[in-house]
MARTI-11581 format. One record per residue: x, y, z of N, C-alpha, C in turn; residue in three letters; residue number from 1. Coordinates in pm, whole numbers, plus 50000, padded with zeros to 5 digits. Layout:
# MARTI-11581
   npx   npy   npz  capx  capy  capz   cpx   cpy   cpz res   n
     X     Y     Z     X     Y     Z     X     Y     Z Ala NUM
...
//
This chain:
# MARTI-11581
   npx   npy   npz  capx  capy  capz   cpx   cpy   cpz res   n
 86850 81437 36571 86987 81385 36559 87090 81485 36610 Unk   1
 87075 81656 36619 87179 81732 36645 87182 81705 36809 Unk   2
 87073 81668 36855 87102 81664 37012 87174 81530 37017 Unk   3
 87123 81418 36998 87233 81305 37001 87392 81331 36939 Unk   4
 87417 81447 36857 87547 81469 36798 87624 81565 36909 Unk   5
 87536 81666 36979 87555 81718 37045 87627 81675 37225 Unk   6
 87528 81583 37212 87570 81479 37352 87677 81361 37387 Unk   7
 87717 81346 37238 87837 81244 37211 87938 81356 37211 Unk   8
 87950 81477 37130 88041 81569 37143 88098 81585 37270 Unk   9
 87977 81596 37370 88067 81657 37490 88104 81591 37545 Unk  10
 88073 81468 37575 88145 81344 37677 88228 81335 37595 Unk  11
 88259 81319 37458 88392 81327 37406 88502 81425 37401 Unk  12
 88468 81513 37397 88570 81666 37413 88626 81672 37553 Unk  13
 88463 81684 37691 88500 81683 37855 88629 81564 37870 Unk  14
 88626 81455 37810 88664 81394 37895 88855 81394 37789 Unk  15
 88830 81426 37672 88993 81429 37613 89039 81585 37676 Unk  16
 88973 81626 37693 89082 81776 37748 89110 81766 37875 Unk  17
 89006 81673 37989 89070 81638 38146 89147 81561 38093 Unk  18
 89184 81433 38004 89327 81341 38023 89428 81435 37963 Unk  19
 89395 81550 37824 89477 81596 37803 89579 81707 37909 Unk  20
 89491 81791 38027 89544 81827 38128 89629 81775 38205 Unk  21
 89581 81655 38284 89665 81551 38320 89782 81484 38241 Unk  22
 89775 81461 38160 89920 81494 38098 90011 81560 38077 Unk  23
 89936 81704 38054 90038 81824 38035 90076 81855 38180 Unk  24
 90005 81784 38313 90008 81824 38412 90183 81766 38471 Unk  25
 90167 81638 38422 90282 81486 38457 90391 81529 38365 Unk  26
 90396 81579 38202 90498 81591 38129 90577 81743 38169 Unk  27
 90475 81857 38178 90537 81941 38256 90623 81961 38381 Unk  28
 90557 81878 38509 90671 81853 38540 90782 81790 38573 Unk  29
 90791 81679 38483 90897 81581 38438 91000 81677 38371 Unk  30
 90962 81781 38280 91035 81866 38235 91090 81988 38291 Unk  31
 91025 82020 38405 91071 82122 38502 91184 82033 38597 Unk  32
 91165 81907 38644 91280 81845 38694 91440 81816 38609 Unk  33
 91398 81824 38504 91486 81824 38395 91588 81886 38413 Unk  34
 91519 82029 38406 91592 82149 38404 91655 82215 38528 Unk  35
 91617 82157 38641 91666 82154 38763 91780 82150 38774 Unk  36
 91838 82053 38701 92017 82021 38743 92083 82164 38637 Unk  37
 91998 82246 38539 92087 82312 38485 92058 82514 38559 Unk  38
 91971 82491 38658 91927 82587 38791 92075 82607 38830 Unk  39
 92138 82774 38817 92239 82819 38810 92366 82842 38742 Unk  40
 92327 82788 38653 92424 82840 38540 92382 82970 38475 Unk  41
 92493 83053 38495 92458 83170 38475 92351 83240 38542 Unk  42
 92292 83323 38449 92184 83365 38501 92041 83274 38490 Unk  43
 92074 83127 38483 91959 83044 38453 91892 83021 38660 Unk  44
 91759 83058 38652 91765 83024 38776 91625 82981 38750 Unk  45
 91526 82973 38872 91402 82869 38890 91295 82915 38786 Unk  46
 91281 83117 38836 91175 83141 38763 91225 83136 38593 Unk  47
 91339 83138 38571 91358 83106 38400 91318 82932 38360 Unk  48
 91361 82882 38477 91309 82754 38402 91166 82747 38402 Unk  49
 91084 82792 38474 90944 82773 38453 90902 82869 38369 Unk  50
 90923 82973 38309 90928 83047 38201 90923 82933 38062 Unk  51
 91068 82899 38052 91108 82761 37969 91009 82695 37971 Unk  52
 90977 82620 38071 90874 82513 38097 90766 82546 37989 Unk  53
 90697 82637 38055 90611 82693 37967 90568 82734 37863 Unk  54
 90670 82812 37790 90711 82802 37643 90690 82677 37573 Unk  55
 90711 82572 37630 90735 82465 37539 90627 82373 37584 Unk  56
 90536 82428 37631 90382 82371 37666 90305 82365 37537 Unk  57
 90317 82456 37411 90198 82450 37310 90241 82319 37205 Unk  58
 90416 82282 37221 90464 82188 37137 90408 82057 37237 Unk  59
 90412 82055 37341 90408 81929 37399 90251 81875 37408 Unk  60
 90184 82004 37420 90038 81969 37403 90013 81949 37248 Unk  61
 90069 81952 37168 90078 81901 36995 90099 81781 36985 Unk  62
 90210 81765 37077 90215 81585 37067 90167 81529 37126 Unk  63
 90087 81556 37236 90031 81459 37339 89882 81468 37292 Unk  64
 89808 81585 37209 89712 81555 37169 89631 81421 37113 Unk  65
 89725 81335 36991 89649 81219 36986 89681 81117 37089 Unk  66
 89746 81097 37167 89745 81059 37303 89592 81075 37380 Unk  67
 89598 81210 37428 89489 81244 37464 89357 81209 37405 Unk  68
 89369 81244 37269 89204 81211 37193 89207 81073 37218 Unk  69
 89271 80960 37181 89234 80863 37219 89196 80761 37381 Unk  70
 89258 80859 37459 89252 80748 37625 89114 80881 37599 Unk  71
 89073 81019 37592 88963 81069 37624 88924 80998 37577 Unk  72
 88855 80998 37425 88744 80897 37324 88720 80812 37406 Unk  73
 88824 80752 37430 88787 80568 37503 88710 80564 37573 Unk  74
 88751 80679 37703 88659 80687 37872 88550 80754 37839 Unk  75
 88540 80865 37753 88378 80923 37678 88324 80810 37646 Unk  76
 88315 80773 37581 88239 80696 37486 88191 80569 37609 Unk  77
 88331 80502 37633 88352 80421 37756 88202 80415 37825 Unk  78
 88231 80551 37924 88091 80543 38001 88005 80592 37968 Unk  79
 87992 80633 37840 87814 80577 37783 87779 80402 37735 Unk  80
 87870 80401 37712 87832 80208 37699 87824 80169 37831 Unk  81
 87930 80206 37929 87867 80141 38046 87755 80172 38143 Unk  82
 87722 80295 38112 87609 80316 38152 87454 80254 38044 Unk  83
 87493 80198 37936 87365 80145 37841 87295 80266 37730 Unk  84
 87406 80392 37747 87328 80458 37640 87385 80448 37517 Unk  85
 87469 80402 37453 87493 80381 37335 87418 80264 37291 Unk  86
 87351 80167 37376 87252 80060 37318 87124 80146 37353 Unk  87
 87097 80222 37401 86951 80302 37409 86967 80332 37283 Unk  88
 87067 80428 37232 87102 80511 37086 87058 80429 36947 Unk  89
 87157 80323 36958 87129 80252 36890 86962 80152 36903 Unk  90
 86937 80133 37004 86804 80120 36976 86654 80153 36959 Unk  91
 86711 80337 36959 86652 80412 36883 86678 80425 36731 Unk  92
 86731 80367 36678 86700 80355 36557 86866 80420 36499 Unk  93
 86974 80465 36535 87036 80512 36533 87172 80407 36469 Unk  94
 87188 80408 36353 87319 80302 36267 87465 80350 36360 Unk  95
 87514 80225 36362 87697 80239 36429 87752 80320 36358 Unk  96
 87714 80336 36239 87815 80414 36138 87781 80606 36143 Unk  97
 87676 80620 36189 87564 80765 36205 87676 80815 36329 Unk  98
 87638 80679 36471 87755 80701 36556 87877 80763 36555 Unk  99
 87989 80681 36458 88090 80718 36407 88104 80852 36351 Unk 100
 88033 80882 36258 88018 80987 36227 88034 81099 36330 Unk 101
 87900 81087 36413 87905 81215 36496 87988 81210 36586 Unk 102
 88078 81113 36634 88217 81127 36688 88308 81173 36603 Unk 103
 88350 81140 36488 88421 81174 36371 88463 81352 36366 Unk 104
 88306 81371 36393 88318 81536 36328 88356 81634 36504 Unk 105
 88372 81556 36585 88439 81596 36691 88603 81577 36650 Unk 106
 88627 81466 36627 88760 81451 36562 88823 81548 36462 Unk 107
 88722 81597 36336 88770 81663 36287 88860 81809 36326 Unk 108
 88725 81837 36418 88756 81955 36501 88864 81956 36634 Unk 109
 88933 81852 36679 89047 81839 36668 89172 81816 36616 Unk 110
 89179 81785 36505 89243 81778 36399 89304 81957 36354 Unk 111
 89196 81989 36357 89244 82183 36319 89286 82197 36463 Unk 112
 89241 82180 36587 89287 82235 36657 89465 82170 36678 Unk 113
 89462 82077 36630 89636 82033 36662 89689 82110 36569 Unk 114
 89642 82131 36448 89672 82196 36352 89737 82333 36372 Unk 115
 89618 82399 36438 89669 82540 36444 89751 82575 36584 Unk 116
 89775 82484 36714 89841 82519 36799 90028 82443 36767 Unk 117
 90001 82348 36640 90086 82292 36636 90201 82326 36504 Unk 118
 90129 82443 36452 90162 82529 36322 90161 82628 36336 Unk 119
 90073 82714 36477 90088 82877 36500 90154 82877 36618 Unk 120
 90115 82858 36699 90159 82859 36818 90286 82839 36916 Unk 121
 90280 82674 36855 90422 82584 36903 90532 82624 36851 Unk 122
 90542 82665 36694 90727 82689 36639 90731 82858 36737 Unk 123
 90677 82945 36744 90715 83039 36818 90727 83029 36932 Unk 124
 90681 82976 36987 90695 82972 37159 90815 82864 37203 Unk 125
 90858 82780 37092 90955 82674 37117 91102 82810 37113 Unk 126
 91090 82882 36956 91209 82926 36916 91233 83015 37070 Unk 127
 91152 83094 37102 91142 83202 37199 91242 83136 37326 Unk 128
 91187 82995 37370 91199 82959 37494 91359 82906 37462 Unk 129
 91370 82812 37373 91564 82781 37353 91611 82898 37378 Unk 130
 91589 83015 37290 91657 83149 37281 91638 83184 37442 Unk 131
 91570 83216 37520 91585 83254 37593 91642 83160 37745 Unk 132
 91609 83064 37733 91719 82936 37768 91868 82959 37783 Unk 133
 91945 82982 37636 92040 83001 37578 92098 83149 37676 Unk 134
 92014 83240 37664 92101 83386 37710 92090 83371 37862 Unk 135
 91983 83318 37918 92010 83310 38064 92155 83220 38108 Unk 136
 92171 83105 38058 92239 83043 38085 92394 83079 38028 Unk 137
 92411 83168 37975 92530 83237 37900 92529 83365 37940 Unk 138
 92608 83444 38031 92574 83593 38077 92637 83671 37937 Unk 139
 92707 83621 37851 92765 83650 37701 92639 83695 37640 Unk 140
 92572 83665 37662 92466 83614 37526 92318 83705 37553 Unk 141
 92309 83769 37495 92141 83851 37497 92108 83929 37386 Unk 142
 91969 83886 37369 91850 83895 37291 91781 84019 37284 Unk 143
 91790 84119 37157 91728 84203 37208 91614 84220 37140 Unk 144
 91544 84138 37132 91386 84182 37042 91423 84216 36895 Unk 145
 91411 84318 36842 91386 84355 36713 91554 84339 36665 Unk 146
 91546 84366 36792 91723 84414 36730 91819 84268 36724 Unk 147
 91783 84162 36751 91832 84046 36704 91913 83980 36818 Unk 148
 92023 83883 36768 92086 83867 36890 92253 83881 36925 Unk 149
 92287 83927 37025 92414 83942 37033 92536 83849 37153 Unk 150
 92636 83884 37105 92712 83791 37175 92873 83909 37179 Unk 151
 92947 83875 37291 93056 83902 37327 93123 83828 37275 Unk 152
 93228 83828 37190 93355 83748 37147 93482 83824 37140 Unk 153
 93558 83768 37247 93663 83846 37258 93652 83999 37248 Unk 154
 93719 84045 37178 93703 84172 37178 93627 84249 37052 Unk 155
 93531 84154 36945 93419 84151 36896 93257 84151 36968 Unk 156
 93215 84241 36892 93097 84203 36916 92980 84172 36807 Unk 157
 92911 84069 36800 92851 83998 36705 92662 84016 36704 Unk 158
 92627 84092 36607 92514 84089 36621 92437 83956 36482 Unk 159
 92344 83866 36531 92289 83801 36441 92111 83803 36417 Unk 160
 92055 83854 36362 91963 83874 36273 91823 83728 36254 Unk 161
 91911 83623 36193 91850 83507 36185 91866 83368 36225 Unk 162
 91821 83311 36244 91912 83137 36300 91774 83098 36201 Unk 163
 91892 83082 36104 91817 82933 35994 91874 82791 36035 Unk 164
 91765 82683 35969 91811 82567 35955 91918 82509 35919 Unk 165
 91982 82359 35953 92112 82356 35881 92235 82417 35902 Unk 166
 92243 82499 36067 92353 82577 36131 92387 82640 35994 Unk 167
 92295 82748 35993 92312 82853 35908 92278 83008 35998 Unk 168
 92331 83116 35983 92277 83236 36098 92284 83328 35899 Unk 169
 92135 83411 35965 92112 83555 35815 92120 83633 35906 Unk 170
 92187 83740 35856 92188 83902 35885 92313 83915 36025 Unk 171
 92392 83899 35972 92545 83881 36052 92575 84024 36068 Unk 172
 92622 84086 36161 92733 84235 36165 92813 84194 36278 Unk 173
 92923 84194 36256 93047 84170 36338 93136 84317 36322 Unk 174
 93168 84384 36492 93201 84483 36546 93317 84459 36581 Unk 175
 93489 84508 36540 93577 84463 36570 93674 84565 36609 Unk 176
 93720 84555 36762 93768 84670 36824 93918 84685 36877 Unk 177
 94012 84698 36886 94113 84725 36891 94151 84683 37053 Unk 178
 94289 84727 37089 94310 84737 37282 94279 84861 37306 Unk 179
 94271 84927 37249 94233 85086 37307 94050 85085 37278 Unk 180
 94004 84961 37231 93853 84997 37215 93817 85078 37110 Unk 181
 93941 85074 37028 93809 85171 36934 93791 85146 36784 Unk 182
 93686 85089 36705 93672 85026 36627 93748 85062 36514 Unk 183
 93813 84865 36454 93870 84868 36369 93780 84806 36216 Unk 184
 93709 84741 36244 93674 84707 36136 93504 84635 36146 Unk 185
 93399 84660 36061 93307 84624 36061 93255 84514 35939 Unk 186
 93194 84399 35996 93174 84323 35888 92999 84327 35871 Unk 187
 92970 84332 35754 92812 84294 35742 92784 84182 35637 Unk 188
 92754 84065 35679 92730 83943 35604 92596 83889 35607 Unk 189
 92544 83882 35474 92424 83809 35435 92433 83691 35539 Unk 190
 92504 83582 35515 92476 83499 35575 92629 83410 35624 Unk 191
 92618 83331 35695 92706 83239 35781 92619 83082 35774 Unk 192
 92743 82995 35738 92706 82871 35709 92842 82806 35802 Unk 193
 92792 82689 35853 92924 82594 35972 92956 82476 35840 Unk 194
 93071 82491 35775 93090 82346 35705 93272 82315 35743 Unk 195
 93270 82249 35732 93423 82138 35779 93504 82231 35903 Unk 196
 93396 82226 35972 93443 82242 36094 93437 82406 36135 Unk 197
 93431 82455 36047 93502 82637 36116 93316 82739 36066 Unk 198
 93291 82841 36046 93186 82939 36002 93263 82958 35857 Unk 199
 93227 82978 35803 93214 83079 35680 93120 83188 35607 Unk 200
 93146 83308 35663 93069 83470 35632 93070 83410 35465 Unk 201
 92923 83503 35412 92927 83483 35268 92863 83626 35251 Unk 202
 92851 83670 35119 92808 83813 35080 92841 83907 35138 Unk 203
 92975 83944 35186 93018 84042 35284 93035 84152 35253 Unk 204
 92992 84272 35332 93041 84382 35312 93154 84423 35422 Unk 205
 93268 84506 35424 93383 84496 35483 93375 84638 35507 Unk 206
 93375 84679 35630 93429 84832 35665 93520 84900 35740 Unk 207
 93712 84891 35685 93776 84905 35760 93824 85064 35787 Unk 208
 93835 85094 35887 93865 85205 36020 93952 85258 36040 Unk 209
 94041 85348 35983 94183 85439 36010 94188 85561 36030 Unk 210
 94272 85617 36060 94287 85725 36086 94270 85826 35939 Unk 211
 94285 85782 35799 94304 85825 35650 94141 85830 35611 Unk 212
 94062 85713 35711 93916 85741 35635 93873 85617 35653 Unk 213
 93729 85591 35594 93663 85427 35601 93716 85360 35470 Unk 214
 93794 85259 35440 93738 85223 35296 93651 85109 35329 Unk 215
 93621 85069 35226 93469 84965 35186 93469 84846 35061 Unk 216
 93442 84725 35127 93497 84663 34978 93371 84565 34968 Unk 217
 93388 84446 34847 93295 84345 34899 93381 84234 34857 Unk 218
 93327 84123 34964 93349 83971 35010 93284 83902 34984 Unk 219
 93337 83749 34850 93245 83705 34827 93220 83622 34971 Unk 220
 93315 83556 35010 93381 83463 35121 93459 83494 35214 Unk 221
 93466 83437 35326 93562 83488 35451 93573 83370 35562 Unk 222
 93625 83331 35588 93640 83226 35734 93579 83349 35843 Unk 223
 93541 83295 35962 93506 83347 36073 93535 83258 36163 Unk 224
 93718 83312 36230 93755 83267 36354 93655 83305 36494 Unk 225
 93589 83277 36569 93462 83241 36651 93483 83188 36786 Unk 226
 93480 83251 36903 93436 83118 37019 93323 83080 37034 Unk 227
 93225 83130 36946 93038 83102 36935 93069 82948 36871 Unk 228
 93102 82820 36944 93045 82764 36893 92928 82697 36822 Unk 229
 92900 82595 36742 92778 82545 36718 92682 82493 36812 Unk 230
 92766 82438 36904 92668 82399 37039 92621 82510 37075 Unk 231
 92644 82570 37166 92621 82653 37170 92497 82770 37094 Unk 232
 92515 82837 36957 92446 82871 36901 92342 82765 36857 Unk 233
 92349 82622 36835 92253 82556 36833 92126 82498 36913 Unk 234
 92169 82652 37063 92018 82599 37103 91939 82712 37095 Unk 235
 91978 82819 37015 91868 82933 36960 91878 82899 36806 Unk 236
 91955 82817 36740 91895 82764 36579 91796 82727 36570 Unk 237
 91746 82694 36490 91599 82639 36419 91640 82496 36438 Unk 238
 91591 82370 36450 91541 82271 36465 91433 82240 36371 Unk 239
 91470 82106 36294 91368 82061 36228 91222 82032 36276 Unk 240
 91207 82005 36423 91110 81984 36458 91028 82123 36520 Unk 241
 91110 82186 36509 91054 82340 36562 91007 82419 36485 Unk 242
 91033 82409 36326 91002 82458 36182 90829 82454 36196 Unk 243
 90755 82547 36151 90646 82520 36079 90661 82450 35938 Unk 244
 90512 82409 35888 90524 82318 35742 90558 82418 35657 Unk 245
 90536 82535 35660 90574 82655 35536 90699 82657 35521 Unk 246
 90804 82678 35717 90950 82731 35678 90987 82574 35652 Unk 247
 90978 82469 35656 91032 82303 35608 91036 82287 35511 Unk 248
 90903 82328 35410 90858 82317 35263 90970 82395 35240 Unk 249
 90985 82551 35235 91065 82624 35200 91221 82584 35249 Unk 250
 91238 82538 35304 91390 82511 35337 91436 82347 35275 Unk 251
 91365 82265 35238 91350 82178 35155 91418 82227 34992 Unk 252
 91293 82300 34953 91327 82395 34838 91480 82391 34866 Unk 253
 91529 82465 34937 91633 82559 34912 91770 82423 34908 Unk 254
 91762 82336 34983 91843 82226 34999 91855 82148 34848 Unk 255
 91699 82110 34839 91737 82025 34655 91811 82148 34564 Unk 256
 91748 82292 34565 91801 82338 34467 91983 82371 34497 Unk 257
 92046 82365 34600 92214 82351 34624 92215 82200 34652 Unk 258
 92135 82127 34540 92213 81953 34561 92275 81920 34751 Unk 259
 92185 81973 34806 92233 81941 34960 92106 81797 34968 Unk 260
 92184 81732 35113 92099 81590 35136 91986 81689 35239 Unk 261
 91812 81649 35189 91702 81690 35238 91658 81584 35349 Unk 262
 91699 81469 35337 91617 81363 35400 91570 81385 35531 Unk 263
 91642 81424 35620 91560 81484 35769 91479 81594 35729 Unk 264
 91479 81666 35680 91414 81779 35683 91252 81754 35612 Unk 265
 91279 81671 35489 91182 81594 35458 91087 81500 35510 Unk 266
 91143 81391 35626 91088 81360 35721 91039 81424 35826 Unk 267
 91109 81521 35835 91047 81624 35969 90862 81684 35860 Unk 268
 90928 81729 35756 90795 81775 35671 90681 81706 35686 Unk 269
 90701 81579 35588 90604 81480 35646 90538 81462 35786 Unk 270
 90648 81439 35868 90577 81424 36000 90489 81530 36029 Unk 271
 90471 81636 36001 90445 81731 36027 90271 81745 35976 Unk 272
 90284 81741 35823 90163 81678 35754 90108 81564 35800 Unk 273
 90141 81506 35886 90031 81390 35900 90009 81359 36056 Unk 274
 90108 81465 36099 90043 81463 36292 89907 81538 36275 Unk 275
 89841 81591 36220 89690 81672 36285 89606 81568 36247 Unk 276
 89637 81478 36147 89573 81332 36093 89511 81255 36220 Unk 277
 89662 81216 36244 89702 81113 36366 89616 81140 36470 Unk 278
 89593 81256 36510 89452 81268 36586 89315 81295 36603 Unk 279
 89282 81240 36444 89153 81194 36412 89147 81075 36432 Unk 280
 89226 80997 36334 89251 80865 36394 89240 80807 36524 Unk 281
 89290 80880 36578 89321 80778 36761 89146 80795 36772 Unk 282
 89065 80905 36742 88980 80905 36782 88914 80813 36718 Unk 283
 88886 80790 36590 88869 80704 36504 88841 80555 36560 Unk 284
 88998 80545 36644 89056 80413 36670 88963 80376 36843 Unk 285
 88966 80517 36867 88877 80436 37017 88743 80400 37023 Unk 286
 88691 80448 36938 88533 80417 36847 88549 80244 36832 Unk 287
 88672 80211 36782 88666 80073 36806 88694 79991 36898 Unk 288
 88754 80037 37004 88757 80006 37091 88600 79967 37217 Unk 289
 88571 80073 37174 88421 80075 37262 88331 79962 37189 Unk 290
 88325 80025 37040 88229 79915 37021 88283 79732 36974 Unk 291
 88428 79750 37004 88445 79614 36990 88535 79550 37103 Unk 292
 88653 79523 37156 88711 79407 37212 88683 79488 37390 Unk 293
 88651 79634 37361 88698 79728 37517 88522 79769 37571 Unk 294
 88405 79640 37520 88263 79715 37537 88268 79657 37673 Unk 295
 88275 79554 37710 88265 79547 37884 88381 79509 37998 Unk 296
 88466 79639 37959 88571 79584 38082 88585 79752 38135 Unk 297
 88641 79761 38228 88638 79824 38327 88697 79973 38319 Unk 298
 88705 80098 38348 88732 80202 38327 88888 80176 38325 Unk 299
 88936 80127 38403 89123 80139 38431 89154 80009 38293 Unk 300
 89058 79949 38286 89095 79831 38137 89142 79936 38025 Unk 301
 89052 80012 38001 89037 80125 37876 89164 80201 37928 Unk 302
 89167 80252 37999 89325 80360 38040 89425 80228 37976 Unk 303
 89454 80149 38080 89577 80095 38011 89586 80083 37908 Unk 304
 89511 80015 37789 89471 79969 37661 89532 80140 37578 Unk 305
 89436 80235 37616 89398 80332 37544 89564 80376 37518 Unk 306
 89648 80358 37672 89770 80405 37706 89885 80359 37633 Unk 307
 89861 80226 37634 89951 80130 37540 89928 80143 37417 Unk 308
 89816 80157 37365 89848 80154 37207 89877 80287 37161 Unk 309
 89836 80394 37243 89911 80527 37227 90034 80537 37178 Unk 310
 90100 80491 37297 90220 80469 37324 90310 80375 37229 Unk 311
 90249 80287 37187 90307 80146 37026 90283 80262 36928 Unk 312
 90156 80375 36919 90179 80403 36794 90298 80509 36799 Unk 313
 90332 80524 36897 90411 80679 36887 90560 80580 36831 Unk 314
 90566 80518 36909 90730 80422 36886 90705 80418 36742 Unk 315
 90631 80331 36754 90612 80292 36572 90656 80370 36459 Unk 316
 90544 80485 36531 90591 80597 36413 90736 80625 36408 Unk 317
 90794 80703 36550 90917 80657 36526 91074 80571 36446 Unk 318
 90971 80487 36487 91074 80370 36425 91081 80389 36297 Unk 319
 90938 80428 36252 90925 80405 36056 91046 80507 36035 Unk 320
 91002 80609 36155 91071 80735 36029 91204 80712 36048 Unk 321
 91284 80680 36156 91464 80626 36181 91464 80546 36034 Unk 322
 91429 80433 36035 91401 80322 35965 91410 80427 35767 Unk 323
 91326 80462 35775 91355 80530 35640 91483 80636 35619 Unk 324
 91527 80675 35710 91614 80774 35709 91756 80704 35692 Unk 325
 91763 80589 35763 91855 80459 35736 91870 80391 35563 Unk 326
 91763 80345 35540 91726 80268 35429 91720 80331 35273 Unk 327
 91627 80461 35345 91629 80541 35187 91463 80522 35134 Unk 328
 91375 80517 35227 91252 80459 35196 91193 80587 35216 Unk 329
 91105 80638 35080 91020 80786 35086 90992 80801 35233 Unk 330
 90971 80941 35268 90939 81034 35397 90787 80982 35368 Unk 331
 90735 81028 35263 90552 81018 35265 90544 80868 35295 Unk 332
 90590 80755 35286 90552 80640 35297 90621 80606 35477 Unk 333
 90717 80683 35449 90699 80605 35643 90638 80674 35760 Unk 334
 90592 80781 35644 90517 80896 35798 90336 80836 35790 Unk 335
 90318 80778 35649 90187 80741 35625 90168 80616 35665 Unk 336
 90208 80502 35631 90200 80393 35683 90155 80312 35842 Unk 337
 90226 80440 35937 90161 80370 36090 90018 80406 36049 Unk 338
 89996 80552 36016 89858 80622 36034 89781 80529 35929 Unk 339
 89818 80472 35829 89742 80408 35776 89660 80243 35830 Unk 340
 89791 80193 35869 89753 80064 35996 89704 80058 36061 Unk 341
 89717 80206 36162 89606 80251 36266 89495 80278 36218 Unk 342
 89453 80305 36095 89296 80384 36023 89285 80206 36008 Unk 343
 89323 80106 35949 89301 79977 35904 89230 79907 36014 Unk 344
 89323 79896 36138 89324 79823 36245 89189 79850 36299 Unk 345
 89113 80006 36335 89045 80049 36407 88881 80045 36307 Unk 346
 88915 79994 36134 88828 79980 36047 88779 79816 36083 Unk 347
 88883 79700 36104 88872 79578 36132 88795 79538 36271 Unk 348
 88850 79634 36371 88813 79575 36511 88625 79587 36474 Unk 349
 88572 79706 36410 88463 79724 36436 88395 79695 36322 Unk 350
 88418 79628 36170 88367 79483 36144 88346 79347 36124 Unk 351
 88466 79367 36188 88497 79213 36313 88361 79193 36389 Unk 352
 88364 79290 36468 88170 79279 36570 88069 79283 36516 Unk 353
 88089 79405 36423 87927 79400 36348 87927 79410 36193 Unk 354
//
């Protein structure tokens, strides 16, 4: 049985990582044309956008994974039925369900792998690539590694530390210099929050500059007049979809406990928990396909099919989660529900046949 488990594995794996290539091949550069029209601004030029591009290859291969597992599954599996060895298999003595199985545990093992490129990999290489997006395209604006990030404002200079969720920035120092250049006053703030319109510094420490000496005070609060807008700083912020499940869980936390509204962030959570699912399933789902409505039609039959229902489930999902975010309908129930229809649907097609 390990060689028959063995031999379904690989026509299943060979053939989801060539469609998965080919995809990343077509979405990549759909996304390099993208970025084309924004080629010269500033210091944004070709080799930064393919830099960019790239960066944001481990998120896009996260989502296109159950895509992939399923049009692969289909054409694996596909042409062993059309070649007659899944009825050899089976008429070696071998149950549909044994089948399933040893496709299954290929599934599983994609499942961690979305897991871990889509939880280690992707939130860093996303944050990296905005951020560095952001300073090319702003000659204001640069990143210095450890040392955080900075910006020219007027005749300030602004170093920031963190970009939390929720247009929030941790670890603020604002450098404030006179016409003769020479510093008048230094601010160091825990944190900066954007509400009714303007920044507001919180936990401040204040260090003003005279000729008599430093004095030093503390701030609970402060406005921060700014040309950093939010646009702006919001394309090196955190993004809900850019969060790992740890910093979402944790920034969740932090929202119920200041009575703030969680609901995106909660849905982003969810979604999050139940995408490495979603591509067991598809695999799941092309298992039924083969052995039920897709056993004798044609290799390009299975692409379209495989393509389209890909594609319905992604909307779908979609839709649930808009749809709850509208309505007020739990995050766990609209992020679970497609994946559950899809586990239903792909349970029916294949004892429907047998």
């Amino acid at each position: 049985m390990t060689i028959i488990d063995r031999y379904l594995a690989r026509s299943v794996v060979w053939s989801t990582f060539v469609t998965l290539l080919v995809l990343l091949t077509l979405f990549t550069f759909f996304a390099f044309m993208d970025e084309v029209s924004d080629i010269g601004k500033g210091d944004y030029g070709v080799w930064q956008a393919v830099i960019y591009v790239l960066l944001t290859t481990p998120k896009l291969t996260a989502q296109l994974f159950p895509v992939a597992a399923l049009i692969g599954s289909t054409l694996g599996l596909g042409m062993l039925a059309s070649n007659s060895e899944l009825v050899a298999i089976r008429a070696a003595g071998v149950s549909l369900w044994r089948i399933v199985w040893s496709v299954m545990k290929v599934g599983l093992v994609f499942v961690l792998l979305t897991l871990l490129i889509g939880e280690g990999l992707a939130p860093v290489a996303e944050e990296r690539a905005q951020a560095l997006r952001s300073v090319a395209k702003s000659s204001k604006l640069d990143l210095g590694g450890p040392t955080g990030f900075w910006a020219r404002d007027g005749r300030s200079f602004v170093n920031v530390r963190e970009f939390l969720p929720g247009e929030r920035l941790g670890g603020i120092t604002i450098y404030r210099f006179d016409d003769q250049h020479q510093l008048q006053r230094m601010l160091v703030a825990s944190t900066a929050e954007y509400r009714d319109g303007h920044w507001v510094l919180r936990d401040i420490v204040s260090n003003t500059l005279s000729w008599e000496g430093v004095s030093s005070r503390h701030i609970a609060s402060e406005p921060w007049e700014t040309r950093l807008s939010p646009d702006l700083l919001g394309v090196v912020t955190v993004k809900p979809n850019t969060l790992s499940i740890v910093g979402l869980y944790e920034y969740v936390e932090y929202l119920h406990e200041n009575g703030l509204d969680a609901a995106v962030y909660e849905q982003a959570l969810w979604g999050k928990l139940v995408a490495p699912l979603v591509t067991g399933v598809m695999v799941f789902l092309s298992l039924s396909f083969v052995f039920g409505p897709l056993r004798s039609v044609s290799i390009g039959h299975r692409i379209l099919v495989g393509t389209l229902v890909g594609i319905g489930f992604h909307l779908s999902n979609q839709m649930f989660g808009y749809l709850g975010l509208v309505v007020g309908i739990d995050p766990a129930l609209t992020a679970l529900l497609p994946l559950l229809l899809a586990l239903a649907l792909g349970i029916w097609l294949i004892r429907r046949v047998y």
